[in-house]
N, C-alpha and C positions, 0 to 999 in steps of 0.2 A: 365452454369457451364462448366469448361473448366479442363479436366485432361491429368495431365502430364505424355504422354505415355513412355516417358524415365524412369522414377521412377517405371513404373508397369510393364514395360517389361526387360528382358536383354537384351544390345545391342550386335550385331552382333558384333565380333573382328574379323579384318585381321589378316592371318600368311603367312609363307614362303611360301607355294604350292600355298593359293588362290594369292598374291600378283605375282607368278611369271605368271599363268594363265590368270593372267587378263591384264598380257603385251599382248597376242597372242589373233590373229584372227587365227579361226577351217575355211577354205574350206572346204566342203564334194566333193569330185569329184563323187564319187557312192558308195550306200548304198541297199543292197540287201539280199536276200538269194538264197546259190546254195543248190542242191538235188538230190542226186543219187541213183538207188537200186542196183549198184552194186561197187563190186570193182575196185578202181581205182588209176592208177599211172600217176603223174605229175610233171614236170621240169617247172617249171616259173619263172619269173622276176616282181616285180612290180614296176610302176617308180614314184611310191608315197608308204606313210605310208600307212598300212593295218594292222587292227587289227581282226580277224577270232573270234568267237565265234560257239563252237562245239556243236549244239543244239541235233543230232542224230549222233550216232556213233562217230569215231574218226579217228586219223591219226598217223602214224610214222614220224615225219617230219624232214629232216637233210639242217639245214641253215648252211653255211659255217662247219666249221667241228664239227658242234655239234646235235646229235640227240635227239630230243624230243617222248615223249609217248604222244600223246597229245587223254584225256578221254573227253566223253560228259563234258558238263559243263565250260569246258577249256576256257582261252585267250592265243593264240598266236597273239604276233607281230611282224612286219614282216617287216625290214627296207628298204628302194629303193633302188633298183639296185642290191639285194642278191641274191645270185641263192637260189633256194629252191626246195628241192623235197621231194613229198609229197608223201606217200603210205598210202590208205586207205581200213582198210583188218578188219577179224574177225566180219563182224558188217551187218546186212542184210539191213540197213539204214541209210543214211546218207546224215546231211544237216547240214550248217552252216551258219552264220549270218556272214557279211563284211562292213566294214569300209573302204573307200578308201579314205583319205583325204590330205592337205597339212596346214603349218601353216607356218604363220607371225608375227612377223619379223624374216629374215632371220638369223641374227648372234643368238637365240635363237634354232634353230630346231638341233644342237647337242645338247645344251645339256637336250632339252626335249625325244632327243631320247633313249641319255643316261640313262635320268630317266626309261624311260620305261622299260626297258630292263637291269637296273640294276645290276640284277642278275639271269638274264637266261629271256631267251622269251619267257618261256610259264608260266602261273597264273593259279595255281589248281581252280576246283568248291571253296573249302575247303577253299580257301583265302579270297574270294569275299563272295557279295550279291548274291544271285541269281536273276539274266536280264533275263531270259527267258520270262516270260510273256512282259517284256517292252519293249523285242526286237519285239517281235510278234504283239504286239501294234503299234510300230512304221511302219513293215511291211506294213501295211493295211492304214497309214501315208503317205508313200512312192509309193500306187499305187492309192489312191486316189488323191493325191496332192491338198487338200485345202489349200487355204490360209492361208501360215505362216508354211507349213508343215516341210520346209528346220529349220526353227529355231528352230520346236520341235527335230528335228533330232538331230541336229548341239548340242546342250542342251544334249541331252542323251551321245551323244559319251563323251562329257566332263564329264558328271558324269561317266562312262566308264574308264576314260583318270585316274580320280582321284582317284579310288576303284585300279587301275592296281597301278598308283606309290603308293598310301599307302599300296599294297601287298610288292611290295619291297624294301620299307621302313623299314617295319615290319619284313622281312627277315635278315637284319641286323642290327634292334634294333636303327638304325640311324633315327631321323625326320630333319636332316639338309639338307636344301640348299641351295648352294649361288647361291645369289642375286645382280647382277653385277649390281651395282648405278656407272656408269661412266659418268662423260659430253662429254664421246666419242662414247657411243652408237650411235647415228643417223649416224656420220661419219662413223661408221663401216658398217652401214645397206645403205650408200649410195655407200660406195665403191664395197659392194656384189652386189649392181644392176649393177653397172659402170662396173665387171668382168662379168655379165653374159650375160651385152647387145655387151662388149667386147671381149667374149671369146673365138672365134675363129680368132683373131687377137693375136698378139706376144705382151703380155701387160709387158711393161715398169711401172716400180715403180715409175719413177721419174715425167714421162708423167701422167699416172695414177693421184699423187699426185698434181701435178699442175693441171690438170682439176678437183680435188676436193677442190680447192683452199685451201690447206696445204703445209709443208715441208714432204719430205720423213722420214724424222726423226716421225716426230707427224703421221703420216702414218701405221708406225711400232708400234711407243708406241701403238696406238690406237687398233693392232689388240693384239697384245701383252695381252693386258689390259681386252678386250671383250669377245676374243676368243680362248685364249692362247697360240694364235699358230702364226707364222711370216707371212705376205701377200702371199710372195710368195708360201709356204709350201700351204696356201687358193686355190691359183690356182693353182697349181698344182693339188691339188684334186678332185676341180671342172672339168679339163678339165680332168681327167680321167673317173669320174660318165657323162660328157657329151659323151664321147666316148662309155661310156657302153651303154647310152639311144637310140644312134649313131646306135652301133650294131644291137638293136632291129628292127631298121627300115631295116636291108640288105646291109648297106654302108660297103664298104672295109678299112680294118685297113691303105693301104696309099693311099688312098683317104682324112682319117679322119689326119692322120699324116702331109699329107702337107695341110692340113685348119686351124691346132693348131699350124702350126710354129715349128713339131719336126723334127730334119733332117734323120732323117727314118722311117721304121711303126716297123723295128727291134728294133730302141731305146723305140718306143710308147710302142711295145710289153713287153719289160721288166721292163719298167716302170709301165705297165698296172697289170702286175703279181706279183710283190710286193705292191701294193698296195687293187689288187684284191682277191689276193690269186691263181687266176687259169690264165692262158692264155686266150686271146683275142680268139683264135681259140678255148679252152673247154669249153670257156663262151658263145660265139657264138651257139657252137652244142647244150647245154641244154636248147635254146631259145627254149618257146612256144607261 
């Protein structure tokens, strides 16, 4: 006797969030918890995604010009390259749970970050599930390292990833989002490797587009189309987040200005502060 498990069960349906998530591959670069008994003040930079969960105590935290209250229970996240400063006060203990990962494919990680972060970086207890225990779980995951432990991990942040964007979803009543079906995606994701294996060279559009074997024209449509933004407006952005990642290491702004093809580190500089928000030299001082 043979029964038909479609008829006794409901089938699973795709929607917009699982169908955009299951374009991406999760890297975890590192997954930990930190732990302090006292107070403490910090400037950092991270040159990947990080998403903090507030297990003991909490933090004041001010990313670009916006300050967060961030209570036990909290997600903050935390975009590359942001300065960030962290003050952790009022609290006789204090630990947190860290995500530090990167995702694929490229032309996708704005606007996953945009999800993220929707509307504001930090997701109250009061939004979510409560992950305590599943972080602490995974902890003891993470120093055992059995086999297959990266996939339990890797799993968890994505249910993580999915509880953060349905919080701010939920914040404004929206479940939409677009879902880029182009026959120019791969070109787009082949020309972001092509800029980054390139990008301390002076990249040419034209050059660019003939070793991707296209027209300049379908080059543009293509980023147009993906990413909504024009190639060159791409690099440009890229070579300034390279510049920041630059800085972290102790390289000099015209050292890094005549490697990117700018004809001063005064131009790079102004360049660097509109789109950074602060100076090559205040972003430099708040390195830790």
């Amino acid at each position: 006797m043979f029964i038909q498990t479609q008829k006794q069960y409901t089938q699973f349906e795709s929607d917009d969030l699982t169908e955009l998530l299951g374009q991406m591959t999760f890297k975890i670069n590192n997954f930990g918890l930190w732990q302090s008994q006292h107070d403490t003040k910090v400037q950092y930079i991270s040159n990947d995604i990080e998403i903090v969960y507030y297990r003991e105590g909490g933090s004041i935290t001010r990313i670009g010009n916006k300050e967060y209250e961030c209570p036990p229970g909290s997600f903050l996240i935390l975009e590359p390259y942001q300065l960030n400063v962290s003050i952790n006060q009022k609290y006789c203990q204090y630990s947190y749970y860290y995500f530090h990962f990167e995702i694929e494919p490229l032309h996708l990680r704005k606007q996953f970050l945009s999800m993220l972060t929707k509307h504001g970086h930090l997701i109250y207890a009061h939004e979510m599930k409560d992950f305590r225990e599943m972080l602490d779980r995974l902890l003891i995951e993470a120093n055992e390292k059995e086999i297959g432990y990266s996939s339990i991990i890797t799993s968890a942040l994505i249910r993580v990833v999915v509880e953060i964007m349905r919080a701010q979803l939920k914040r404004s009543h929206d479940n939409h989002i677009r879902i880029v079906h182009s026959p120019y995606t791969d070109l787009v994701n082949e020309a972001i490797h092509y800029i980054q294996e390139h990008l301390y060279e002076s990249i040419r559009l034209n050059t660019m587009a003939q070793d991707l074997g296209v027209s300049k024209g379908v080059l543009y449509k293509a980023f147009i189309e993906v990413l909504s933004i024009p190639p060159a407006q791409y690099i440009h952005q890229e070579k300034i987040q390279y510049v920041q990642s630059r800085l972290l290491l102790g390289e000099s702004l015209t050292a890094l200005a005549q490697e990117l093809g700018y004809s001063s580190a005064y131009h790079l500089s102004k360049d660097f502060k509109k789109q950074v928000g602060v100076s090559p030299r205040e972003y430099k001082k708040h390195v830790k």
